[in-house]
Backbone bond lengths (Angstrom), bond angles and torsions (degrees), N, CA, C in turn:
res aa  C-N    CA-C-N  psi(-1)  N-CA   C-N-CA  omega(-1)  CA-C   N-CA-C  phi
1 X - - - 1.440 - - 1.521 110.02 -
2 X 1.423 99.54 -43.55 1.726 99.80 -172.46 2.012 102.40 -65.34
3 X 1.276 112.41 -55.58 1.504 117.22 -177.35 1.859 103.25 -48.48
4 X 0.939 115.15 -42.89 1.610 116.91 164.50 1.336 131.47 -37.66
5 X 1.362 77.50 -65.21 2.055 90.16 179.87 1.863 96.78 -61.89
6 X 1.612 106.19 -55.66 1.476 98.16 -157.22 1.880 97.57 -69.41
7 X 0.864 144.50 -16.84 1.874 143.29 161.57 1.632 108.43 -48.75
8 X 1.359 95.80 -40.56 1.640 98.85 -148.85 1.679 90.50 -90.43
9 X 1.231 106.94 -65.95 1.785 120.09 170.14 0.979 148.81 -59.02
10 X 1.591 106.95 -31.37 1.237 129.28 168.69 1.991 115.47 81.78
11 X 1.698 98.34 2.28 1.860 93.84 168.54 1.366 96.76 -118.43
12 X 1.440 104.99 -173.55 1.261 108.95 -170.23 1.228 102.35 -151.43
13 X 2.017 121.66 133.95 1.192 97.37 -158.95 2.053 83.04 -138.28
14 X 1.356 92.94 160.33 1.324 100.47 -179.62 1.745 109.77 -59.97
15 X 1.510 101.72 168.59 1.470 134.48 -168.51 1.927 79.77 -55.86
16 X 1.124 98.65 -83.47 1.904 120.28 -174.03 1.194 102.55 -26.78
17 X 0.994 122.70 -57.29 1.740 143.28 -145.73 0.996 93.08 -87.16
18 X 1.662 145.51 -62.96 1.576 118.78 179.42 1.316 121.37 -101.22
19 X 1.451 110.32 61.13 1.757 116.77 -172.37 2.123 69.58 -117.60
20 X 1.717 96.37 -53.37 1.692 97.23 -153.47 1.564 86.79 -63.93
21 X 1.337 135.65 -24.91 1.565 128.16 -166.97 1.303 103.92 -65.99
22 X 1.507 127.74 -67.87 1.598 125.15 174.05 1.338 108.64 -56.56
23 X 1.009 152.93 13.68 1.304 149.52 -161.11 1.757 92.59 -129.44
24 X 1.145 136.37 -30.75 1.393 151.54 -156.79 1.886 79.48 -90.15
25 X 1.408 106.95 -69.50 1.739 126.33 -179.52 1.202 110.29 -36.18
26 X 1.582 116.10 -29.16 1.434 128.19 -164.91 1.378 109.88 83.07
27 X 1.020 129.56 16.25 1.909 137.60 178.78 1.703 92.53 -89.25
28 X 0.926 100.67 153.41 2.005 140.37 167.75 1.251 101.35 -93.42
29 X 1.553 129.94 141.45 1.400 114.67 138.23 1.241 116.65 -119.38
30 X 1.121 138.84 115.36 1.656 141.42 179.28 1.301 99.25 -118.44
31 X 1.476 94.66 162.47 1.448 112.59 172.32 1.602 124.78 -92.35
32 X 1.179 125.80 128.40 1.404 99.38 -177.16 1.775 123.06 -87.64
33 X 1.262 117.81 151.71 1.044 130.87 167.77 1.522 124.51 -96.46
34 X 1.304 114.13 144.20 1.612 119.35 -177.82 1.311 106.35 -71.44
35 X 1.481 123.43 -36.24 1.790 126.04 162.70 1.124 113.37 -169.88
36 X 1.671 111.19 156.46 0.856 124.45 -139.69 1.639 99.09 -96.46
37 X 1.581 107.80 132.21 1.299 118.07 -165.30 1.611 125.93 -79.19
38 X 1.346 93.16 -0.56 1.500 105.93 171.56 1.672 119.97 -121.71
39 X 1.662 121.41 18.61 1.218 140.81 127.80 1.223 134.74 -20.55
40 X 1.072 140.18 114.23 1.622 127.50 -174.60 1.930 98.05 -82.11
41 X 1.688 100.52 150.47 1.508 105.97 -171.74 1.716 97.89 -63.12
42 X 1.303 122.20 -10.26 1.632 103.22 -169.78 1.520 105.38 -130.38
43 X 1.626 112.24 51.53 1.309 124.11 -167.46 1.863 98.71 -76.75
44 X 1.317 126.53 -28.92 1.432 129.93 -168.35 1.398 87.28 -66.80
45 X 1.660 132.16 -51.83 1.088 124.55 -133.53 2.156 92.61 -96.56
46 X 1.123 99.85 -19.99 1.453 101.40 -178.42 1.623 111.70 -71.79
47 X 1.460 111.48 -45.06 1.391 123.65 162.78 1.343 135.22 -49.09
48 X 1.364 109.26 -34.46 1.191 121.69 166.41 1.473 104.64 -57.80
49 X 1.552 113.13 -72.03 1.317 127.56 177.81 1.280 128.18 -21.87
50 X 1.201 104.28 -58.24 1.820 126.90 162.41 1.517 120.24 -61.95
51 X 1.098 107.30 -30.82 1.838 122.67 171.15 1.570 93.95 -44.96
52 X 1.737 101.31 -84.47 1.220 137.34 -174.69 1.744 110.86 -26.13
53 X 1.501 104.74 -61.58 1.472 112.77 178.71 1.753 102.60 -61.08
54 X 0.976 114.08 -62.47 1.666 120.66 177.90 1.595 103.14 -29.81
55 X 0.986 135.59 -59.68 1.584 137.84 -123.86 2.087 82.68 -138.00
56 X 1.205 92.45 6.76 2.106 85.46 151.01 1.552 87.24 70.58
57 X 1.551 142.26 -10.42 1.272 98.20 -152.00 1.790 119.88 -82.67
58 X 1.549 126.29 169.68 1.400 108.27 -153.64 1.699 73.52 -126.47
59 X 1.762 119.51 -173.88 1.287 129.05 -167.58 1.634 101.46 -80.61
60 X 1.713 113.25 -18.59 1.523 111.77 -155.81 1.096 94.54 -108.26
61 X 1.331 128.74 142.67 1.210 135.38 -126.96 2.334 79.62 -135.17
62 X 1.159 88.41 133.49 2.048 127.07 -167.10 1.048 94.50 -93.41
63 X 1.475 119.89 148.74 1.463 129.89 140.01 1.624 117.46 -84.11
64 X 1.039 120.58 -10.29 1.501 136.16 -179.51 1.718 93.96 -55.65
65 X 1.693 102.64 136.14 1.663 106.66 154.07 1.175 110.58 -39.49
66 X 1.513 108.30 161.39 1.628 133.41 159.35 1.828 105.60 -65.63
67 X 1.662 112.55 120.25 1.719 89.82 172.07 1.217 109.00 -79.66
68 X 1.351 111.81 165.33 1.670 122.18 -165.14 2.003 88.29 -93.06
69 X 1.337 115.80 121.20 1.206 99.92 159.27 1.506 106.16 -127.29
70 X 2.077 105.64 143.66 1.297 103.92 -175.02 2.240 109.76 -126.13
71 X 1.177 85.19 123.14 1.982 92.17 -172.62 1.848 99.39 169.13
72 X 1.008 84.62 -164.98 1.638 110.47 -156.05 1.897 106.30 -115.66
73 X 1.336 108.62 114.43 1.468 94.66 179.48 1.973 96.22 -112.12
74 X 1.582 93.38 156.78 1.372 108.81 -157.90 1.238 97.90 -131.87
């Protein structure tokens, strides 16, 4: 980030100094992670699970449409 700004801008500003600058902007800076370390190892298979219960579905398989459902599961 810092080699960025100073390429693009030409100043260069401390570690401290542009955490409080994007933060002034209203920006975050985090780092990203490949996953999240407080995830359970069988989060795909729990989600599914919860999908499944959510959305009614049973083992025997319907000719009925798919229902459309629209929101946020948590």
């Amino acid at each position: 980030m810092h080699a960025l700004i100073e390429d693009r801008y030409g100043v260069t500003y401390h570690p401290a100094h542009l955490s409080r600058k994007l933060r002034q902007a209203g920006m975050n800076y985090a780092k990203p992670r490949p996953m999240d370390p407080r995830s359970p190892a069988v989060a795909d298979d729990i989600l599914a699970e919860r999908l499944g219960e959510a959305l009614g579905e049973d083992d025997d398989e319907t000719d009925e449409d798919d229902p459309v459902i629209l929101g946020f599961f948590r």
